[in-house]
N, CA, C and O atoms as a GROMACS GRO file, in nm:
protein
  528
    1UNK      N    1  11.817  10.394  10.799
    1UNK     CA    2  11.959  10.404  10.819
    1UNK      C    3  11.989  10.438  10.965
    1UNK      O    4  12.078  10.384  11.031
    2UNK      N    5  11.904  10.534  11.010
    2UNK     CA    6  11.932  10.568  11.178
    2UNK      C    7  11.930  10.462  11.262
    2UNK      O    8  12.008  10.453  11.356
    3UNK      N    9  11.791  10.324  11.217
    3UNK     CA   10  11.805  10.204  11.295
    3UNK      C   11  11.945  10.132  11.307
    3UNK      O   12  11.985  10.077  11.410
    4UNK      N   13  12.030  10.141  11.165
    4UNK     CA   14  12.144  10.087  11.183
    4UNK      C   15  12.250  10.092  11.236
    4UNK      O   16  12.315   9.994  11.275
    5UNK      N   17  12.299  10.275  11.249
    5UNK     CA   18  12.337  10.321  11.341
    5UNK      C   19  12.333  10.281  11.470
    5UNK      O   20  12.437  10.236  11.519
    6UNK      N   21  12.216  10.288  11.549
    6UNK     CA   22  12.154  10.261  11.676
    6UNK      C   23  12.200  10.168  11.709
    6UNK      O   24  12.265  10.167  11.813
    7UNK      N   25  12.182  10.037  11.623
    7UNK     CA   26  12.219   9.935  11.665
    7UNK      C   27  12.379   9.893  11.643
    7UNK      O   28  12.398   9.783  11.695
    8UNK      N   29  12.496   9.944  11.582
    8UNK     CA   30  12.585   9.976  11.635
    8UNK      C   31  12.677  10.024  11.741
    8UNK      O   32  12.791  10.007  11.786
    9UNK      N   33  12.547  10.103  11.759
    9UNK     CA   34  12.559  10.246  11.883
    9UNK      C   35  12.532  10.170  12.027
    9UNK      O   36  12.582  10.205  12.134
   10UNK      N   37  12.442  10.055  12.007
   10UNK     CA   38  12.406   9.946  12.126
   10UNK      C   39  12.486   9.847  12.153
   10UNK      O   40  12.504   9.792  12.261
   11UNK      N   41  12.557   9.818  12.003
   11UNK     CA   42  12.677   9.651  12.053
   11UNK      C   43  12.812   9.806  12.103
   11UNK      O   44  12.885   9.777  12.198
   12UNK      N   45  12.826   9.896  12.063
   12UNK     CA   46  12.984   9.988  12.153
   12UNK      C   47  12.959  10.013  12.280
   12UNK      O   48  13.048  10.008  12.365
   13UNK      N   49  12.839  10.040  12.305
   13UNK     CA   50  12.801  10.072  12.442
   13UNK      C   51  12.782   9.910  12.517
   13UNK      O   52  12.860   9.894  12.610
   14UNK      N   53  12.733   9.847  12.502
   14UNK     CA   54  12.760   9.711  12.558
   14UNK      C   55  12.909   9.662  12.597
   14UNK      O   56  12.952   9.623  12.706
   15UNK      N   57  12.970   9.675  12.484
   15UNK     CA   58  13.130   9.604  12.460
   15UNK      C   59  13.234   9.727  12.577
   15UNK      O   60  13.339   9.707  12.638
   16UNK      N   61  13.147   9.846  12.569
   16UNK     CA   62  13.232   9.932  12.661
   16UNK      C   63  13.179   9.919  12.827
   16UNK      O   64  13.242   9.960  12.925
   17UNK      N   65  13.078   9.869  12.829
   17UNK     CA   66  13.021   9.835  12.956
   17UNK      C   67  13.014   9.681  13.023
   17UNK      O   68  12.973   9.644  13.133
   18UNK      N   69  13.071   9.605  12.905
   18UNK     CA   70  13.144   9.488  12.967
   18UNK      C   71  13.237   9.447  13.053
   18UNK      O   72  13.351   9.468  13.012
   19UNK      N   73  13.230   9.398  13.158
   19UNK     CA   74  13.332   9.430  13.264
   19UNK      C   75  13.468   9.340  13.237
   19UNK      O   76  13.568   9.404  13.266
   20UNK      N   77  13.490   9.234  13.199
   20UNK     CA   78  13.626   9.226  13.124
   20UNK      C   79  13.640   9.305  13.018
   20UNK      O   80  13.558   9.333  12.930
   21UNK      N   81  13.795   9.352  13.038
   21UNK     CA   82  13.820   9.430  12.934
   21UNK      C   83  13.894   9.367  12.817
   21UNK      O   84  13.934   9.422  12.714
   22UNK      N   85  13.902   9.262  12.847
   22UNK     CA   86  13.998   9.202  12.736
   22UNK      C   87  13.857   9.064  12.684
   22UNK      O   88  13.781   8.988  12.744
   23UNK      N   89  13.891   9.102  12.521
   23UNK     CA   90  13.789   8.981  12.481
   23UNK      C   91  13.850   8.885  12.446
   23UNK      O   92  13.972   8.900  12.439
   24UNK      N   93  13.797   8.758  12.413
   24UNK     CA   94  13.813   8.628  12.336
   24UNK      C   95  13.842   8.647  12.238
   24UNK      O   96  13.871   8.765  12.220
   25UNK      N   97  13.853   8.560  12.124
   25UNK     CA   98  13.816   8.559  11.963
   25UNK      C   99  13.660   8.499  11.925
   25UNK      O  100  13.596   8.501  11.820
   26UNK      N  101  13.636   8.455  12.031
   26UNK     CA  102  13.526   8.392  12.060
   26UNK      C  103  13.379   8.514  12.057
   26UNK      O  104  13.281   8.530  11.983
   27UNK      N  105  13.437   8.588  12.192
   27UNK     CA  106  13.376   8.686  12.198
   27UNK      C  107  13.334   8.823  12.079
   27UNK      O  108  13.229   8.888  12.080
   28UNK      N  109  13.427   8.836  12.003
   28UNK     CA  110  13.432   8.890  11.944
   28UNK      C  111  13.336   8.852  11.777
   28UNK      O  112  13.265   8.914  11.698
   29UNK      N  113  13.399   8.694  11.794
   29UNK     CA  114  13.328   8.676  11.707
   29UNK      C  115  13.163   8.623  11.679
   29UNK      O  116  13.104   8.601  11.573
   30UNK      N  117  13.121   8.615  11.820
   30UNK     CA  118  12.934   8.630  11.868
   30UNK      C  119  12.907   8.748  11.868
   30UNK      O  120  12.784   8.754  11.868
   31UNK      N  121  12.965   8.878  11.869
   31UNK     CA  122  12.950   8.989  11.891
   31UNK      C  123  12.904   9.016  11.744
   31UNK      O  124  12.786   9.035  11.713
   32UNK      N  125  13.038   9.015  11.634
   32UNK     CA  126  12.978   9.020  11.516
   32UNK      C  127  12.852   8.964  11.444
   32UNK      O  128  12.773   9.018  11.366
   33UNK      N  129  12.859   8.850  11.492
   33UNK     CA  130  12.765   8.801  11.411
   33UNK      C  131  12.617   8.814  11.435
   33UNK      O  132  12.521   8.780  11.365
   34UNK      N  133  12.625   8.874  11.561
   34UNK     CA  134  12.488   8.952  11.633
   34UNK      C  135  12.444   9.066  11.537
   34UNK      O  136  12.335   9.090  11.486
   35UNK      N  137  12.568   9.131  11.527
   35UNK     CA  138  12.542   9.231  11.477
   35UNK      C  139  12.522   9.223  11.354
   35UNK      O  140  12.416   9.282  11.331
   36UNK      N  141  12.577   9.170  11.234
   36UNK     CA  142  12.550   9.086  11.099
   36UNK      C  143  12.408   9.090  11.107
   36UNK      O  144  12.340   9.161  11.032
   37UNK      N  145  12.351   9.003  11.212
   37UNK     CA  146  12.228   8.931  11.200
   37UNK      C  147  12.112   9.031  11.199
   37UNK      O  148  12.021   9.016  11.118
   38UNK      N  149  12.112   9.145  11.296
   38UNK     CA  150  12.042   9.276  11.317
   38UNK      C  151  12.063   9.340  11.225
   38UNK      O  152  11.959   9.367  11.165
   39UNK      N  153  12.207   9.408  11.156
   39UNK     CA  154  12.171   9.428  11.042
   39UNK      C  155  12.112   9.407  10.894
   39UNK      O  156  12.040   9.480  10.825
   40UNK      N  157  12.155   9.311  10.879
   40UNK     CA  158  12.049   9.216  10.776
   40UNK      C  159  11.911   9.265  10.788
   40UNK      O  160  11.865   9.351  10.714
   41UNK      N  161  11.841   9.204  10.889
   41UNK     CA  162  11.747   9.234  10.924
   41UNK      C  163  11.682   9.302  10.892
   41UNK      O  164  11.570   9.284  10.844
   42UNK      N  165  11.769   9.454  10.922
   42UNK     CA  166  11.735   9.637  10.917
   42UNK      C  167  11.694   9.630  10.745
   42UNK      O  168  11.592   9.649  10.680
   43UNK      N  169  11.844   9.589  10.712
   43UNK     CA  170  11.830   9.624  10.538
   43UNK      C  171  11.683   9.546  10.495
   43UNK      O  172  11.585   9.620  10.496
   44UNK      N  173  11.672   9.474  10.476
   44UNK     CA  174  11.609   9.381  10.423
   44UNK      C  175  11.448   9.401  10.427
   44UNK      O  176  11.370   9.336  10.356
   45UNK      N  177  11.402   9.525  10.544
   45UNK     CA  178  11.323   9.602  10.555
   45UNK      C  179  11.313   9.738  10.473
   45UNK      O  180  11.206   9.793  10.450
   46UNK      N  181  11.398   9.770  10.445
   46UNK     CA  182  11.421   9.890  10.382
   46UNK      C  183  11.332   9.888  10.249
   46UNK      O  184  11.293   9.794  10.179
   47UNK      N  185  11.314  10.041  10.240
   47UNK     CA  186  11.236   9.997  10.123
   47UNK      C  187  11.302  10.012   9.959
   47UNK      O  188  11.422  10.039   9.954
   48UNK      N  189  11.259  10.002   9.882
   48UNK     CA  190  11.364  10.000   9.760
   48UNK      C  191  11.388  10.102   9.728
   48UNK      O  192  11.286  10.170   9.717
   49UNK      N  193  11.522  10.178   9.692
   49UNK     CA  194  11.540  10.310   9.632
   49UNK      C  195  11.562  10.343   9.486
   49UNK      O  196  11.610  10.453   9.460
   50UNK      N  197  11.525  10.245   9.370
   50UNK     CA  198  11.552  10.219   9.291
   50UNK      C  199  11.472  10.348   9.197
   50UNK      O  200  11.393  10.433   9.238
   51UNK      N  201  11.508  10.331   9.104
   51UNK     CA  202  11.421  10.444   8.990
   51UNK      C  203  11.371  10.395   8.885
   51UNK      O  204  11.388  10.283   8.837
   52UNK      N  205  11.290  10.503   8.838
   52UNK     CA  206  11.185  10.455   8.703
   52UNK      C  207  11.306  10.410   8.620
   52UNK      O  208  11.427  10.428   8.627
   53UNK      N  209  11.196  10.326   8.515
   53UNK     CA  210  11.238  10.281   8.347
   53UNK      C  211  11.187  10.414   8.282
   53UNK      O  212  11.097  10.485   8.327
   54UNK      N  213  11.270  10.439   8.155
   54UNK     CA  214  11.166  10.554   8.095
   54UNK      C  215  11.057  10.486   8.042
   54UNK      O  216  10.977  10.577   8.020
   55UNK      N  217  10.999  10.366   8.004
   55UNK     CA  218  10.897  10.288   7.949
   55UNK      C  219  10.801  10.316   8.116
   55UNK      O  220  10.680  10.334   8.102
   56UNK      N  221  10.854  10.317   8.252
   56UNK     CA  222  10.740  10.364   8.334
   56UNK      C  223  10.688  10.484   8.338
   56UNK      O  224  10.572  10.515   8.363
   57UNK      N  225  10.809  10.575   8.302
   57UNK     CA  226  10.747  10.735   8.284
   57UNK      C  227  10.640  10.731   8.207
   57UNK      O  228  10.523  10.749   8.240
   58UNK      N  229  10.709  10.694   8.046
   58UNK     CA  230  10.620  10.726   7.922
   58UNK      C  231  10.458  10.727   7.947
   58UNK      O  232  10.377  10.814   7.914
   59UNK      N  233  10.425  10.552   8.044
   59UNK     CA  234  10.325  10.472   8.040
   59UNK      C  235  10.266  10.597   8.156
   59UNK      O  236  10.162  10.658   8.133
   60UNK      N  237  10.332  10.616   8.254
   60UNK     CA  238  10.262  10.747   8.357
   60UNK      C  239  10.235  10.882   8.297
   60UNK      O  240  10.156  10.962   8.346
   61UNK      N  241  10.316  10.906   8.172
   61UNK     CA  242  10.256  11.070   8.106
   61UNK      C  243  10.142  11.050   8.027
   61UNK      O  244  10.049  11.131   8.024
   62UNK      N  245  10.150  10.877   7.922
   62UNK     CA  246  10.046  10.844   7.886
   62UNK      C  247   9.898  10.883   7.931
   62UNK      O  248   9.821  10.965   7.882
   63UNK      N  249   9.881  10.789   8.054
   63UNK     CA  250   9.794  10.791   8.176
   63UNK      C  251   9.767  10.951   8.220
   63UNK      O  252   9.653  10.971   8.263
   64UNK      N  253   9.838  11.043   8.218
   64UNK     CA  254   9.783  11.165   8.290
   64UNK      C  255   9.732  11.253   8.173
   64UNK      O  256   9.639  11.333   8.186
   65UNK      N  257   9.789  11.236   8.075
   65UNK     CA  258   9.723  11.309   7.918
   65UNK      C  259   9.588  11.239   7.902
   65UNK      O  260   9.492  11.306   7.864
   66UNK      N  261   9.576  11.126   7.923
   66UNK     CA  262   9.424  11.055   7.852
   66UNK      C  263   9.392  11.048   7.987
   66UNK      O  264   9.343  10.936   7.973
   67UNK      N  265   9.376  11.072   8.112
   67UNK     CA  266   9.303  11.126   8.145
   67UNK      C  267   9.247  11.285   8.156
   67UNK      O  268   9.131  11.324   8.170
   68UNK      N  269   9.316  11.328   8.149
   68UNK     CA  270   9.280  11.556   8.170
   68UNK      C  271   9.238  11.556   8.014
   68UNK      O  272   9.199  11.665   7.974
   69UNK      N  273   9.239  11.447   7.914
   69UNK     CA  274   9.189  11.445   7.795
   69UNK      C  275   9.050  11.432   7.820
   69UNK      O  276   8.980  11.534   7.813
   70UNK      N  277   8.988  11.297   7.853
   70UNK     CA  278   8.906  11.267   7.867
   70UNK      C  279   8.804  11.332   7.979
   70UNK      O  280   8.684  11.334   7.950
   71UNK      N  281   8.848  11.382   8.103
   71UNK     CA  282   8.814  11.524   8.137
   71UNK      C  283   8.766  11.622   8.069
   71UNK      O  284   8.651  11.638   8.028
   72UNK      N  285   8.838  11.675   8.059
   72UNK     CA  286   8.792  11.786   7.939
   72UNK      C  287   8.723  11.796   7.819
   72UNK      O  288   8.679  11.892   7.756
   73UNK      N  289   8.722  11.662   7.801
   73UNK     CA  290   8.586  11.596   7.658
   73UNK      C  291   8.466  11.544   7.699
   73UNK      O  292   8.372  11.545   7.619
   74UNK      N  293   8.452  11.497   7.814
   74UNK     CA  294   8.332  11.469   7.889
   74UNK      C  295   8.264  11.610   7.962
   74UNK      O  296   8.149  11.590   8.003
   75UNK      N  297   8.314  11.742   7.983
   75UNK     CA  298   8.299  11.849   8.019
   75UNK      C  299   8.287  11.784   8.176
   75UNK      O  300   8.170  11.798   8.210
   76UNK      N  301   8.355  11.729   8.268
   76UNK     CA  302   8.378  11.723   8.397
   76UNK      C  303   8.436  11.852   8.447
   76UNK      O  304   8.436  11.857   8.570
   77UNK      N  305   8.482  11.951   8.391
   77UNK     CA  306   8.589  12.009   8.384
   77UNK      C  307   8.534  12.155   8.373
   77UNK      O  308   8.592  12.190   8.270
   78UNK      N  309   8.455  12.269   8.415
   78UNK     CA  310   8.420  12.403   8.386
   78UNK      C  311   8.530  12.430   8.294
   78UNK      O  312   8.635  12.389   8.343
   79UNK      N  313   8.546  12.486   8.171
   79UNK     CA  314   8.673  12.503   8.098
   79UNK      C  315   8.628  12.719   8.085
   79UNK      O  316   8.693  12.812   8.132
   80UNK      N  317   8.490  12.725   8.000
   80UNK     CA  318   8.499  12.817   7.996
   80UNK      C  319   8.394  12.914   8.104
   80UNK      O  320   8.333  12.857   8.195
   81UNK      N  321   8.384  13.066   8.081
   81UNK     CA  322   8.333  13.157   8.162
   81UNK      C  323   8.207  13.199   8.066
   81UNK      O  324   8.223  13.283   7.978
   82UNK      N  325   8.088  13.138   8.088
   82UNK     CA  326   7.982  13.145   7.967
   82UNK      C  327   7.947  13.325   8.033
   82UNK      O  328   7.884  13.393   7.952
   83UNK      N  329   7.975  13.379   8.135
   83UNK     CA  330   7.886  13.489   8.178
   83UNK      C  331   7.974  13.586   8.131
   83UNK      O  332   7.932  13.701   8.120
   84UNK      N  333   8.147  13.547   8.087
   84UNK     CA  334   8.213  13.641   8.011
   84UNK      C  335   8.179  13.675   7.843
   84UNK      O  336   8.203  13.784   7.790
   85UNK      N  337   8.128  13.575   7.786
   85UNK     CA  338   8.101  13.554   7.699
   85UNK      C  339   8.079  13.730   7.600
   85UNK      O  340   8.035  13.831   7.654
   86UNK      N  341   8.114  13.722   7.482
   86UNK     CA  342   8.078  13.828   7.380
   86UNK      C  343   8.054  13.810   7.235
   86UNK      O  344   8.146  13.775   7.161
   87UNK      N  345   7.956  13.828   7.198
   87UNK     CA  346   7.842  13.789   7.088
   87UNK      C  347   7.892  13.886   7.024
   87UNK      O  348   7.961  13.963   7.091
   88UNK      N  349   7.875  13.916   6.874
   88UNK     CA  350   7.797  13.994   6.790
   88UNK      C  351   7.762  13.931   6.640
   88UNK      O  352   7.800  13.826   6.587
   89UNK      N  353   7.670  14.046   6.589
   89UNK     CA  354   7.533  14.003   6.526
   89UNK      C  355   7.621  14.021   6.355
   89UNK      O  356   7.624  14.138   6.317
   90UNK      N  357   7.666  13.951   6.291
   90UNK     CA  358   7.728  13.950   6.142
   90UNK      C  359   7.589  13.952   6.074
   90UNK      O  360   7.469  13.947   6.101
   91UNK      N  361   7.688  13.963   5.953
   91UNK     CA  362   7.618  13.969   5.790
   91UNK      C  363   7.488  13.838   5.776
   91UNK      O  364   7.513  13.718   5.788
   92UNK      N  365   7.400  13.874   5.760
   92UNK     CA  366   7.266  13.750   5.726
   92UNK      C  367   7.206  13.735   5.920
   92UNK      O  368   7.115  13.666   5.967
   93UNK      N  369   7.258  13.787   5.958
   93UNK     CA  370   7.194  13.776   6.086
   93UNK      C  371   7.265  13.647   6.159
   93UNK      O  372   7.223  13.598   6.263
   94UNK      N  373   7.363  13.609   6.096
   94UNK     CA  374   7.463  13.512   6.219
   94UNK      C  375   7.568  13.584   6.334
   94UNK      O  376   7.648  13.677   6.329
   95UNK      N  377   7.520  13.477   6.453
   95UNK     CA  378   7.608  13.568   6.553
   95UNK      C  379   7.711  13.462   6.593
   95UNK      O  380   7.712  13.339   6.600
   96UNK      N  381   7.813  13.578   6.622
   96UNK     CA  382   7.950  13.465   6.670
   96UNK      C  383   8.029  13.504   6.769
   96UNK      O  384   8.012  13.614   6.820
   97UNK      N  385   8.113  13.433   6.803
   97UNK     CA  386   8.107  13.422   6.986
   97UNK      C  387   8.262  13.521   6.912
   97UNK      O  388   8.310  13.502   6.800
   98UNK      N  389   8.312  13.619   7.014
   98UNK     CA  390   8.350  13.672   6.992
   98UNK      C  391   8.504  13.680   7.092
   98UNK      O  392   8.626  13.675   7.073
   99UNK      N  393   8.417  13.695   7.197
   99UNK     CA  394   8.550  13.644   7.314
   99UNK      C  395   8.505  13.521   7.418
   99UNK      O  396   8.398  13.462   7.406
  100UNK      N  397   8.577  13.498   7.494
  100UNK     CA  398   8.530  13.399   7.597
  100UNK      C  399   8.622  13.380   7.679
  100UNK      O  400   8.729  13.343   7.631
  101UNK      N  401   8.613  13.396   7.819
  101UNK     CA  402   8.782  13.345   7.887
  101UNK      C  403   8.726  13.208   7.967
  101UNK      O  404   8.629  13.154   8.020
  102UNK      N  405   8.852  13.199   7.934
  102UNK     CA  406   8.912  13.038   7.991
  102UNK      C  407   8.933  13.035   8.120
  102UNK      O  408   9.018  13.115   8.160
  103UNK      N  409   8.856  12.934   8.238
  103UNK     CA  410   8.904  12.916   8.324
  103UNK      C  411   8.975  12.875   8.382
  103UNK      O  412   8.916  12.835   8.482
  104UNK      N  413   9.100  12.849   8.392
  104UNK     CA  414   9.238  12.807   8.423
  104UNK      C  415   9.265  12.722   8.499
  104UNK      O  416   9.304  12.606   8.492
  105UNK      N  417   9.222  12.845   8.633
  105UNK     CA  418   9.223  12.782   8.799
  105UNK      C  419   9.163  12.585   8.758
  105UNK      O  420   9.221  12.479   8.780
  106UNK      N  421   9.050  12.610   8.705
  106UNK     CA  422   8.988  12.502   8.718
  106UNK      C  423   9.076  12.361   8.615
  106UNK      O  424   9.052  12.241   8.623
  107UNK      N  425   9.160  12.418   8.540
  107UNK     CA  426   9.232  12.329   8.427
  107UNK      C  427   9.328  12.246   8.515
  107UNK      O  428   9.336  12.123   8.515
  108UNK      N  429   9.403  12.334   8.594
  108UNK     CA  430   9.527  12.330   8.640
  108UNK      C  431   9.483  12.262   8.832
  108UNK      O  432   9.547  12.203   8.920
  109UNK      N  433   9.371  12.304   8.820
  109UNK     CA  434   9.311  12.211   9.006
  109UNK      C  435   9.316  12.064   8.972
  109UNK      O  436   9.350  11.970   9.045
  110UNK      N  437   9.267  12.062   8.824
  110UNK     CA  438   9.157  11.911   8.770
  110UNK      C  439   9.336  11.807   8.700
  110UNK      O  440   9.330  11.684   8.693
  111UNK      N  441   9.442  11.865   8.669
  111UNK     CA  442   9.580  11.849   8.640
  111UNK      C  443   9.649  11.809   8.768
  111UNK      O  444   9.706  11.700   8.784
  112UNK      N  445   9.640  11.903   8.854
  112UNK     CA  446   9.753  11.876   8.969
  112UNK      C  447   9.658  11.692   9.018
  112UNK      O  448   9.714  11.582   9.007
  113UNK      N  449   9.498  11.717   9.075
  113UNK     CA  450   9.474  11.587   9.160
  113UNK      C  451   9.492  11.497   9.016
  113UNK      O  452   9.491  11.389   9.074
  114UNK      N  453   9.500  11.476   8.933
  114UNK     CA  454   9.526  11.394   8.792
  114UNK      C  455   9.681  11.324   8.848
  114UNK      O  456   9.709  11.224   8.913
  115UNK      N  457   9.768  11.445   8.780
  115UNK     CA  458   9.907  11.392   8.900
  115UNK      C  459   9.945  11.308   8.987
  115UNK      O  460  10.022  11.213   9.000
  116UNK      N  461   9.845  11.390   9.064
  116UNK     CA  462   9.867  11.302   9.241
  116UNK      C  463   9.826  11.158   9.229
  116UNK      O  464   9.889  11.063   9.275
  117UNK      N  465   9.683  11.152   9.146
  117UNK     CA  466   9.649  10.996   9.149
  117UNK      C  467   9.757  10.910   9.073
  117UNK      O  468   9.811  10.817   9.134
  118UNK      N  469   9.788  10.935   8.950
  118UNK     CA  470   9.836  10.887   8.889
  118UNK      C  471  10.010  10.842   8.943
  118UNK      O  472  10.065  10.735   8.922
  119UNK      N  473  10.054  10.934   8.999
  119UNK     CA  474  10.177  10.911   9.056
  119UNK      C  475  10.153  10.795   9.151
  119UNK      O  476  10.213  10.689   9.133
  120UNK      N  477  10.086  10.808   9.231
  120UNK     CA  478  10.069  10.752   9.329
  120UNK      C  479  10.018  10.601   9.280
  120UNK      O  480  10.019  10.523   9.375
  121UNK      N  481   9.981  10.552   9.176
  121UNK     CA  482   9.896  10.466   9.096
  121UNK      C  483  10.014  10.383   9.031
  121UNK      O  484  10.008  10.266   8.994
  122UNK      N  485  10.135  10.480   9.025
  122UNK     CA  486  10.233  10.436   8.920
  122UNK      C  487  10.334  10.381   9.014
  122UNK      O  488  10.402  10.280   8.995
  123UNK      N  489  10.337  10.469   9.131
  123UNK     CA  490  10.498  10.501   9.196
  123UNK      C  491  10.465  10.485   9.324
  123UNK      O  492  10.558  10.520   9.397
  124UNK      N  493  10.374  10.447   9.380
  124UNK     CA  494  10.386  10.441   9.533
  124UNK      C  495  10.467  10.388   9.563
  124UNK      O  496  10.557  10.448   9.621
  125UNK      N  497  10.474  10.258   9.539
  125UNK     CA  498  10.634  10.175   9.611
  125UNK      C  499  10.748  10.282   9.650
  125UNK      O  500  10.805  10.288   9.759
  126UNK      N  501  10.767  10.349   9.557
  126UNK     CA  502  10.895  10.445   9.578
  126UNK      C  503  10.899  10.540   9.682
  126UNK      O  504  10.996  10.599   9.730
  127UNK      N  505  10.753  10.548   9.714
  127UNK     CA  506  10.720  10.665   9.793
  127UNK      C  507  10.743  10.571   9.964
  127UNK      O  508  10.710  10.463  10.013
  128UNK      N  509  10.844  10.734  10.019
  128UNK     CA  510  10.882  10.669  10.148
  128UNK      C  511  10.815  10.819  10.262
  128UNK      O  512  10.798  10.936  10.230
  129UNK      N  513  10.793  10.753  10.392
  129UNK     CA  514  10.768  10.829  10.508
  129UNK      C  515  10.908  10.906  10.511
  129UNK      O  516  10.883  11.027  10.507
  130UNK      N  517  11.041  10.882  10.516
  130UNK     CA  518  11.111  10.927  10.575
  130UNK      C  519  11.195  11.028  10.478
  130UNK      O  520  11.236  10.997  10.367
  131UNK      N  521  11.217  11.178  10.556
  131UNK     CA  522  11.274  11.283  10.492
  131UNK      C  523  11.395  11.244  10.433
  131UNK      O  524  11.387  11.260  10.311
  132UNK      N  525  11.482  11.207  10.462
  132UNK     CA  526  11.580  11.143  10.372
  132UNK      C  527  11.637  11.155  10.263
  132UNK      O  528  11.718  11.070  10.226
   0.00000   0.00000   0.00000
């Protein structure tokens, strides 16, 4: 959008630094159509600002569940703390796990880059350089 500006900002400063001060219809109307033509241009570069379908969401939450699924079922994933671990010894001599903590950090590291790929897999187009 700033390019478009600019180039507005270049045909006023021209038209004010033209040394007749009085234009044609002529003039006026090469002037426009310069400018028409540069703008076009600008737009037509732009990139699309359009938004998801919910059928693209769905298909992107799909995609990030079956994968941190399949993660976590292949054990890619440290889930638990085996050195927290707490045993004891029951009836007939069976032992059973008693506590165990969950490692989180590692759920939620292996979730966020899941995200990132996947967004990016789904939605780059949308994704622009400019703060905007």
């Amino acid at each position: 959008m700033e390019t478009i500006n600019n180039l507005f900002d270049q045909e006023i400063t021209k038209t004010v630094d033209a040394y007749p001060s009085i234009f044609s219809k002529d003039d006026v109307i090469n002037l426009l159509s310069s400018l028409r033509t540069q703008v076009l241009t600008e737009v037509s570069e732009l990139k699309p600002t359009g938004g998801i379908t919910e059928a693209q969401f769905q298909e992107f939450s799909a995609d990030v569940v079956r994968q941190l699924d399949r993660a976590l079922s292949d054990g890619t994933i440290e889930v638990y703390d085996d050195s927290s671990a707490e045993f004891t010894i029951n009836y007939d001599n069976r032992v059973e796990l008693e506590n165990i903590d969950i490692i989180t950090d590692n759920i939620t590291d292996e979730l966020d880059a899941i995200l990132l790929d996947q967004f990016k897999a789904h939605f780059e187009k949308l994704l622009t350089d400019n703060p905007e």
